[in-house]
C-alpha positions as CSV (number, residue, x, y, z in Angstrom):
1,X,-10.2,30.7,13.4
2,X,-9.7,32.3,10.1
3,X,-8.0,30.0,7.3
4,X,-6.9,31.6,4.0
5,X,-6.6,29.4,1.2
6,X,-4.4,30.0,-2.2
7,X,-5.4,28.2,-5.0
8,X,-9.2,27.7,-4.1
9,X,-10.6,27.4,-7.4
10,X,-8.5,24.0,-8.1
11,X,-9.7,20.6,-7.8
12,X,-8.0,20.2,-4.1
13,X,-9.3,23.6,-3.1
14,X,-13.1,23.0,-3.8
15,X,-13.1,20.0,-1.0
16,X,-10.5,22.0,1.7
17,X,-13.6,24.6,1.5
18,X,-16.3,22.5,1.6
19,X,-14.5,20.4,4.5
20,X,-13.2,23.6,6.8
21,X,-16.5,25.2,6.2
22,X,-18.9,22.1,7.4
23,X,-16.2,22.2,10.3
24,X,-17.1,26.1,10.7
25,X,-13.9,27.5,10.3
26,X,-14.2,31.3,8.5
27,X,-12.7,30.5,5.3
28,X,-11.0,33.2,2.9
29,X,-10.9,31.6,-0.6
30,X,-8.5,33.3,-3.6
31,X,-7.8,33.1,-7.1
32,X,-6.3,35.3,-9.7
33,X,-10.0,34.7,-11.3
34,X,-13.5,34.7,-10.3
35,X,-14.6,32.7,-8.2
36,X,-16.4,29.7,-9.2
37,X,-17.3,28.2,-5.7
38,X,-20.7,27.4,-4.7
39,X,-20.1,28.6,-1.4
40,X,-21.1,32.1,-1.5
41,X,-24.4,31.2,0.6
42,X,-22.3,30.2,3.8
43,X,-21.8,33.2,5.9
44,X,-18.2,31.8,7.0
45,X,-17.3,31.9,3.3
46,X,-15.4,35.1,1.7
47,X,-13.5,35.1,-1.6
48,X,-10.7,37.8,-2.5
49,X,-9.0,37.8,-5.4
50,X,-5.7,37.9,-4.9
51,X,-2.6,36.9,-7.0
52,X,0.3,35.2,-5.1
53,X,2.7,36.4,-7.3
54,X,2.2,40.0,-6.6
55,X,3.3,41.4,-3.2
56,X,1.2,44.0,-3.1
57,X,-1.8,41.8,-4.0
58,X,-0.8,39.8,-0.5
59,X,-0.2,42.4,1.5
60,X,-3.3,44.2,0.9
61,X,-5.2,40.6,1.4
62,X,-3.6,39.7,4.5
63,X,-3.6,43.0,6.5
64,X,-7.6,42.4,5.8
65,X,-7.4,39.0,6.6
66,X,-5.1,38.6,9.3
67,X,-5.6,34.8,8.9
68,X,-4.3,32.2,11.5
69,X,-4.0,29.6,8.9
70,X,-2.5,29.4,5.2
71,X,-3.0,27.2,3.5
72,X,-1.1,26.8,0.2
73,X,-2.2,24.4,-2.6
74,X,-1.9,27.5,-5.4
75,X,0.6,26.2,-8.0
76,X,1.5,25.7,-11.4
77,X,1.6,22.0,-11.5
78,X,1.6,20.5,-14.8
79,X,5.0,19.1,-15.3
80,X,5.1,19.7,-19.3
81,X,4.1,23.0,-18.5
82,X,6.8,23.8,-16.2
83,X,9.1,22.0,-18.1
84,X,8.7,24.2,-21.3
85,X,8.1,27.7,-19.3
86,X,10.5,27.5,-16.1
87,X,10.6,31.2,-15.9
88,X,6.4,31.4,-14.5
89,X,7.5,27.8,-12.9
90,X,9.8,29.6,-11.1
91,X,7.9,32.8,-10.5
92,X,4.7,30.7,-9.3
93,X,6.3,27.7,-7.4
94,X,8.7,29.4,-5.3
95,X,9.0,33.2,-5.7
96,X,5.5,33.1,-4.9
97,X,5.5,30.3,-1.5
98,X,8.5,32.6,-0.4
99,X,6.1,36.1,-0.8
100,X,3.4,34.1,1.1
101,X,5.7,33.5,3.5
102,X,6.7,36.5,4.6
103,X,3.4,37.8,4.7
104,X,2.8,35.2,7.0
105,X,5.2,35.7,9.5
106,X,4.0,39.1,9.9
107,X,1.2,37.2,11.4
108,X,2.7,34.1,13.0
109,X,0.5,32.3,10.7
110,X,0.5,28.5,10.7
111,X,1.8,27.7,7.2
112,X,0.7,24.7,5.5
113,X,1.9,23.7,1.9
114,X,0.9,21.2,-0.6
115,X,3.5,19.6,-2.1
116,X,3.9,16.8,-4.3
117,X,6.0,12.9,-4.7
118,X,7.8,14.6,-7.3
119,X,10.8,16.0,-5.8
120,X,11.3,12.6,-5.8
121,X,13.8,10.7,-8.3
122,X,11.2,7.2,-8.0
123,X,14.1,4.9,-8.3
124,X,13.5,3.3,-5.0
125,X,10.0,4.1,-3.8
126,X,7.6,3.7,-1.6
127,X,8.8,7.2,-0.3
128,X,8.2,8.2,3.6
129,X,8.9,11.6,5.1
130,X,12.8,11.1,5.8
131,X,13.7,10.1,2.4
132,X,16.1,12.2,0.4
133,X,14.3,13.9,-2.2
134,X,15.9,14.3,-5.3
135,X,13.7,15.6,-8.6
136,X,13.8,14.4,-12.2
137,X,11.6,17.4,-13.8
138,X,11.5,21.1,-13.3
139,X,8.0,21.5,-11.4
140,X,9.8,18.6,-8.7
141,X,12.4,21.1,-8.8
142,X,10.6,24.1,-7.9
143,X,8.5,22.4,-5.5
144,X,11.6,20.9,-3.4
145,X,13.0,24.8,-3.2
146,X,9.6,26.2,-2.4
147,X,9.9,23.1,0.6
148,X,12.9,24.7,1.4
149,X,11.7,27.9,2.1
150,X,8.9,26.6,4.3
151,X,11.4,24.7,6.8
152,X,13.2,28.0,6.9
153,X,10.0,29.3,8.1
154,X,10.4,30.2,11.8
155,X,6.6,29.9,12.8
156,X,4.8,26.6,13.1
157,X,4.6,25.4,9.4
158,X,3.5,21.7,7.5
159,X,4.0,20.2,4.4
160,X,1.7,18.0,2.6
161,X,2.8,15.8,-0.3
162,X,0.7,13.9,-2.3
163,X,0.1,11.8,-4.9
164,X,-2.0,11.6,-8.2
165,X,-5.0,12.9,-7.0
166,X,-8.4,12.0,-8.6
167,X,-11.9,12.3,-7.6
168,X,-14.9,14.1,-8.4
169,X,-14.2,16.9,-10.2
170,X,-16.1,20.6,-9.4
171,X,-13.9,22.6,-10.9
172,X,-13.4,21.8,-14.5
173,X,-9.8,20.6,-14.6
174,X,-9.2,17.2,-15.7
175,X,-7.8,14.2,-13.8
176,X,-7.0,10.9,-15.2
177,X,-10.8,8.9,-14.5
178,X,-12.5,11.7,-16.0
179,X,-10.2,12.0,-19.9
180,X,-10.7,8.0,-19.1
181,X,-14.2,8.2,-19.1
182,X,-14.6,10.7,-22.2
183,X,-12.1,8.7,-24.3
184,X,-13.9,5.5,-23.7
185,X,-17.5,7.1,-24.5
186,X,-16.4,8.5,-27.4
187,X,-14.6,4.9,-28.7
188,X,-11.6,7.0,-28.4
189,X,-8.1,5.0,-28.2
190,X,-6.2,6.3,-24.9
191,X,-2.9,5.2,-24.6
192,X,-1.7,4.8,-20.4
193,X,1.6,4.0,-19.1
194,X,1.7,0.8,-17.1
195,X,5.6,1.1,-16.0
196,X,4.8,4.0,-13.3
197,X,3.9,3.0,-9.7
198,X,1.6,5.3,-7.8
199,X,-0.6,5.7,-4.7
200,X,-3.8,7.6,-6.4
201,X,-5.0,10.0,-3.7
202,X,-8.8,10.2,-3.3
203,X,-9.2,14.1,-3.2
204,X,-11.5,14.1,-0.4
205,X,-9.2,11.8,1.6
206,X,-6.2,14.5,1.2
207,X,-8.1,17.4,2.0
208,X,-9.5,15.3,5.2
209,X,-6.1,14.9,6.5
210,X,-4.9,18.3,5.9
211,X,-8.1,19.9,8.2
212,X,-6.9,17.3,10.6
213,X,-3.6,19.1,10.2
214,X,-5.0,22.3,11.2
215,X,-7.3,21.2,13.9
216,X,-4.2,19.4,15.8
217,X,-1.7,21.9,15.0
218,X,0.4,19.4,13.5
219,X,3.8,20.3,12.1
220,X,6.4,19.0,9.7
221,X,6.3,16.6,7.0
222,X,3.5,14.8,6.1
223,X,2.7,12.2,2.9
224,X,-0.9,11.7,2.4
225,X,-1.5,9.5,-0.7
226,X,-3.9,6.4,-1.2
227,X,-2.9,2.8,0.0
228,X,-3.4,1.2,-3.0
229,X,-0.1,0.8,-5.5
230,X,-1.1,0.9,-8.9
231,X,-0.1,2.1,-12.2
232,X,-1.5,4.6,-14.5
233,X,-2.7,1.5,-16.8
234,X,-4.4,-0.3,-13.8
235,X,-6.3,2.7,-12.5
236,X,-7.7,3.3,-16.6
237,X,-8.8,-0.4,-16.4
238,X,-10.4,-0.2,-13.1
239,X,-12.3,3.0,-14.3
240,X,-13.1,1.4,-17.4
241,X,-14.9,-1.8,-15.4
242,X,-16.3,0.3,-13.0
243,X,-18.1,2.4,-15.6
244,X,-19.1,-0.7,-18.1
245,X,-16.9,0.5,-20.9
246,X,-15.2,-1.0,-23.4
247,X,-11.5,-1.2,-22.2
248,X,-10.1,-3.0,-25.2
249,X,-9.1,0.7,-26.4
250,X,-7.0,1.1,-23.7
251,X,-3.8,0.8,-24.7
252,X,-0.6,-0.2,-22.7
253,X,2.9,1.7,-23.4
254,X,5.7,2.8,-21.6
255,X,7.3,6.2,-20.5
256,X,10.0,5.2,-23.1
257,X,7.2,5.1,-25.9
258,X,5.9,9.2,-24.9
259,X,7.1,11.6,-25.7
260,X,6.9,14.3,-23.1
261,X,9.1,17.8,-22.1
262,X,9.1,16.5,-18.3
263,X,10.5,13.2,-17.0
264,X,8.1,11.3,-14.9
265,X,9.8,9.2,-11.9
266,X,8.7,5.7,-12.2
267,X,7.8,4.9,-8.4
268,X,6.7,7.7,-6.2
269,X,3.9,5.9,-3.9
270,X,4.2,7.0,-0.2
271,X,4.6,5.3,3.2
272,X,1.6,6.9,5.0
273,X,2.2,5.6,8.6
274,X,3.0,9.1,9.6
275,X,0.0,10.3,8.8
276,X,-1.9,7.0,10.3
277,X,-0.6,7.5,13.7
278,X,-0.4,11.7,14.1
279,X,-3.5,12.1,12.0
280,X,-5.8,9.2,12.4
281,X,-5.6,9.4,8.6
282,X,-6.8,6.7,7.0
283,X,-8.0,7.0,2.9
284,X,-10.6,4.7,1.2
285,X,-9.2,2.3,-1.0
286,X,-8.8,2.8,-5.3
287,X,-12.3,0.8,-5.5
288,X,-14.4,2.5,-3.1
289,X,-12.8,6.1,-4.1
290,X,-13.8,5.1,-7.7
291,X,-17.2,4.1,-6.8
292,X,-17.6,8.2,-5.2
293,X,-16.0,9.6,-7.9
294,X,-18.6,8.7,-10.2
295,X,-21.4,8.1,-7.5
């Protein structure tokens, strides 16, 4: 089966590769860039550039292609950032899901998009797949419209949201353990908001239940997060112990004390019993994900 993945360089995109291809899928990784996977040995493994935003760039990639699977974790992602610039928001998040698209249903290709707890407002959380979404920021909202498109898709489609994802990083982008651990070596002073909930996703754990996706031709709404409820502040503290470092320069604030271009909802953990039962997903807790993110 041939999978085609958008976003492959990112830090979710180096473990779907690694995971479809020990699974022996033929796996078509793009980027705008380079690529910077270590794959190139596998002979299941191709990378194309190819720019979602450009329909020509698509077409040309999928008439090659012809892939069964899509997978779509391409996306501009950092709120402040799509916040400050909502015209490329815009143009990334959902002009360029909708371009996918319709490539794909020239192929009756299973679509499957990552997606994220905010288009959630967080005023009530935990969050399962029948709650109303309703986004505070600007990359929430293009990722709710880009949702939209998908359930309009008339082939079998999925949509993955997620949580705070950390892990082991192969691909150069920071997540929240890693600027924890290069503050604290450095004696830096990291201030970390402890009045947001979360359900830190262990990267390998998300990109484990979106294969499973794929190999049971699952469809609809899915939210594959962590178990563990934590804030920002408790998941610094934990890396902190768990790395022997001196937390004492770990400060404690509150969203009201940032101040940032993009609201941040302040409880967007997710029910994951969905996923449990249709999946057999079932993610490692904070602790032991810590102890492989640094392993």
């Amino acid at each position: 089966m041939k999978i085609l993945i958008t976003g492959a360089n990112g830090f979710l995109g180096y473990y779907l590769v690694e995971q479809l291809l020990t699974k022996n899928f033929s796996v078509t990784a793009t980027g705008k860039g380079e690529c910077r996977l270590p794959f190139t040995y596998d002979k299941n493994f191709q990378w194309l550039t190819m720019d979602f935003t450009d329909p020509f760039s698509i077409h040309d990639v999928f008439e090659n292609i012809k892939p069964a699977v899509v997978i779509h974790a391409g996306a501009m992602s950092k709120p402040d950032e799509c916040e400050t610039n909502q015209m490329l928001a815009y143009l990334v998040n959902v002009e360029g899901t909708v371009q996918l698209l319709i490539n794909s249903a020239n192929l009756k290709s299973f679509f499957v998009f990552v997606s994220t707890d905010f288009v959630f407002d967080g005023e009530t959380g935990m969050y399962d797949e029948d709650d109303k979404p309703d986004p505070v920021n600007y990359y929430g909202r293009t990722k709710l419209e880009a949702e939209e498109a998908v359930k309009e898709y008339e082939f079998n489609w999925a949509i993955v949201r997620t949580v705070l994802v950390y892990g082991k990083n192969h691909s150069g982008h920071s997540n929240i353990l890693k600027i924890v651990k290069e503050k604290l070596e450095k004696g830096e002073e990291y201030s970390v908001v402890d009045d947001q909930l979360r359900t830190p996703t262990f990267v390998e754990d998300l990109a484990r239940g979106i294969v499973s996706i794929i190999e049971r031709k699952a469809t609809g709404i899915f939210h594959l997060s962590g178990k563990d409820i934590l804030t920002p502040y408790q998941m610094a503290i934990k890396t902190a112990e768990h790395l022997r470092l001196d937390s004492s320069v770990i400060k404690k604030v509150t969203a009201a004390g940032f101040s940032q271009p993009a609201r941040r909802p302040p409880k967007t953990g997710f029910i994951i019993d969905k996923a449990r039962k249709e999946l057999g997903y079932e993610p490692l807790s904070f602790d032991e994900g810590l102890k492989k993110t640094f392993s």
